[in-house]
C-alpha positions in Angstrom: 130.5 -266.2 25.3 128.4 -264.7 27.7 124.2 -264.4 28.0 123.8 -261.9 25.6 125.9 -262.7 23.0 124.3 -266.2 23.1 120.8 -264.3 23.0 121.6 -262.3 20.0 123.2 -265.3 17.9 120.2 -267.3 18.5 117.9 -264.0 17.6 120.0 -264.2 14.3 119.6 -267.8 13.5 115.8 -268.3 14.5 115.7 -265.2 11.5 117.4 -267.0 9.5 116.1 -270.3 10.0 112.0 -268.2 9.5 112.9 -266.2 6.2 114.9 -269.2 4.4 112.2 -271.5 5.2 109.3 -268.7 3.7 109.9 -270.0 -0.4 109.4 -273.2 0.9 106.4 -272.8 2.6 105.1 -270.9 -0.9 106.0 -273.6 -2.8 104.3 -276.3 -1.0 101.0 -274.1 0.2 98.1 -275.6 -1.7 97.0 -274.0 -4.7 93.2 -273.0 -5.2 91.6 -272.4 -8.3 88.2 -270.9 -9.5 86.6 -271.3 -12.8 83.8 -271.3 -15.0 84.4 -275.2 -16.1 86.6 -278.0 -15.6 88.0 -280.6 -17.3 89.8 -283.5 -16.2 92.4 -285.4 -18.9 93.2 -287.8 -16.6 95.5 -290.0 -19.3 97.2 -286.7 -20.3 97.9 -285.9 -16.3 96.1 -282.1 -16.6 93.4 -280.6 -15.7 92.2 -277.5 -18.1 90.0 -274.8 -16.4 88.1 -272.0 -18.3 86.3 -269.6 -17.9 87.5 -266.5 -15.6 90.3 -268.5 -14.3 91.2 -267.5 -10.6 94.2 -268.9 -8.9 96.4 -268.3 -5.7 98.9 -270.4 -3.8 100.2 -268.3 -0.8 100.7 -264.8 -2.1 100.8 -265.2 -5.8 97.6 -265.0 -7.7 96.9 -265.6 -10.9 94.0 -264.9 -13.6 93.9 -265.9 -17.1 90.9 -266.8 -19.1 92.4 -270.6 -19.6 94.5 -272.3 -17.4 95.8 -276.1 -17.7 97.5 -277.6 -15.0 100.4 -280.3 -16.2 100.7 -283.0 -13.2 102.9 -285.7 -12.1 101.4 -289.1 -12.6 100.8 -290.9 -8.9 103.2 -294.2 -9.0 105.1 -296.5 -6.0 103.0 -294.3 -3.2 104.2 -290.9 -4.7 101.7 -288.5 -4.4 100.7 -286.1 -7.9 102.6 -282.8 -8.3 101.6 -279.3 -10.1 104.6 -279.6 -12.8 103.6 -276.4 -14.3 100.7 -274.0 -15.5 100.0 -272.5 -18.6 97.6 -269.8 -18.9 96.0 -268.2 -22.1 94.2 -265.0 -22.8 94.1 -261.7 -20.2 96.9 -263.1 -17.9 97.6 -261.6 -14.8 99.9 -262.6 -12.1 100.4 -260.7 -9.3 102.8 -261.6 -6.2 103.0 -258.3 -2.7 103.7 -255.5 -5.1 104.9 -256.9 -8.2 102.1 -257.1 -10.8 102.7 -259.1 -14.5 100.3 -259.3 -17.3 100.9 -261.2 -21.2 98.7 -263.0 -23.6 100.3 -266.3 -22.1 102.0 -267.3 -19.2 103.9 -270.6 -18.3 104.7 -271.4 -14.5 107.4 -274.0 -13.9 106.3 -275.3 -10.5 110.1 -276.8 -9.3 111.8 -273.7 -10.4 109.2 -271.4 -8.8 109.7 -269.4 -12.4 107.6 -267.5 -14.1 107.3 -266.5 -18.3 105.1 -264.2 -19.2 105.1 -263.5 -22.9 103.1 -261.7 -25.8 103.1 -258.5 -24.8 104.3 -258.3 -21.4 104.6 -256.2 -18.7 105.3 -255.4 -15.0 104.9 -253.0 -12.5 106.4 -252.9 -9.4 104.5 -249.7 -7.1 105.0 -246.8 -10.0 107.5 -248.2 -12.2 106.4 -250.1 -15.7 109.0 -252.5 -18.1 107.7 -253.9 -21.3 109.2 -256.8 -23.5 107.9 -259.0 -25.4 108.9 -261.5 -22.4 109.3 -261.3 -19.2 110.7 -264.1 -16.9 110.3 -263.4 -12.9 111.7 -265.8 -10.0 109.3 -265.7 -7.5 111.6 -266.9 -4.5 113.9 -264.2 -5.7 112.2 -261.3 -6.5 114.2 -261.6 -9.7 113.0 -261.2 -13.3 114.7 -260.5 -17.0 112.8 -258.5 -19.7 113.5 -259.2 -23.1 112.9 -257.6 -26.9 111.9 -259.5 -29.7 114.5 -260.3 -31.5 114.3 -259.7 -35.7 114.3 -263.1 -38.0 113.3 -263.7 -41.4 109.8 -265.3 -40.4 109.3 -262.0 -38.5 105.8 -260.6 -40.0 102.9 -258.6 -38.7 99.4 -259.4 -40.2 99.7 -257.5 -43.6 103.1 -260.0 -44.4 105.5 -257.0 -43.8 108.9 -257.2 -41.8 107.6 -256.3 -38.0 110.3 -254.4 -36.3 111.4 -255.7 -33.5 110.9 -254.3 -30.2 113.5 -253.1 -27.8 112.9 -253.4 -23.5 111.1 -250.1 -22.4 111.3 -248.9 -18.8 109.5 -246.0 -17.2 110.8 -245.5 -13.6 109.0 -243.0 -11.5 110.9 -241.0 -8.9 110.0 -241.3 -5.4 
């Protein structure tokens, strides 16, 4: 193998090495979050904020008008870890060019996954999908959109059957 073969393998794992090693980085940046109040459940292990919720861990950011934070309890020298999130009311996640919004929104810390629900959508540049959920891998730049499905305890606010809604995409041409 000669010089530059060796240079242009190495090139190629250094890459690797850097753009495997960016979720992880992600994952364990710290997360910062604003709000109006605080408050601490410290025998439940979480934290609820209110109030204009702003939060960001690397590039993801999050707003919601409640936010509680589910932690690990510290034992044997382990140190407390964000579990999950769950966020009420005017949620809106954005991560680079993906943007998500719902009534609620559940973030599953290990699995780096997020469920938005209750009317949701995304847009990623010009293009819009609606569901009634949306799930979205944030490592992967992955998500699933899905309908509501009918059942017999189905109702809108006047008792009536609600129809169920289907996955709607509008895809703009470049």
């Amino acid at each position: 193998m000669n010089n530059k073969q060796l240079y242009t393998l190495l090139s190629m794992l250094i890459l690797f090495l850097l753009f495997c090693s960016i979720p992880l980085y992600a994952a364990s940046a710290p997360i910062t979050i604003e709000a109006d109040h605080m408050t601490s459940l410290e025998e439940d292990n979480n934290v609820l904020f209110s109030g204009n919720v702003d939060a960001a861990q690397g590039d993801v950011r999050i707003r919601a008008d409640k936010m509680t934070v589910y932690y690990t309890p510290a034992a044997d020298g382990k140190k407390q870890e964000v579990k999950r999130l769950k966020c009420t009311g005017n949620v809106e996640i954005t991560k680079d060019e993906w943007l998500g919004t719902g009534e609620t929104m559940n973030y599953l810390a290990k699995d780096r996954k997020v469920i938005l629900s209750g009317g949701a959508r995304a847009w990623q540049d010009k293009n819009l999908v609606t569901g009634e959920t949306i799930i979205y891998y944030l490592d992967e730049g992955r998500s699933e959109v899905v309908g509501s499905r009918p059942s017999a305890t189905m109702a809108g606010e006047s008792g009536k059957q609600k129809k169920p809604s289907r996955v709607k995409a509008t895809l703009s041409p470049q």
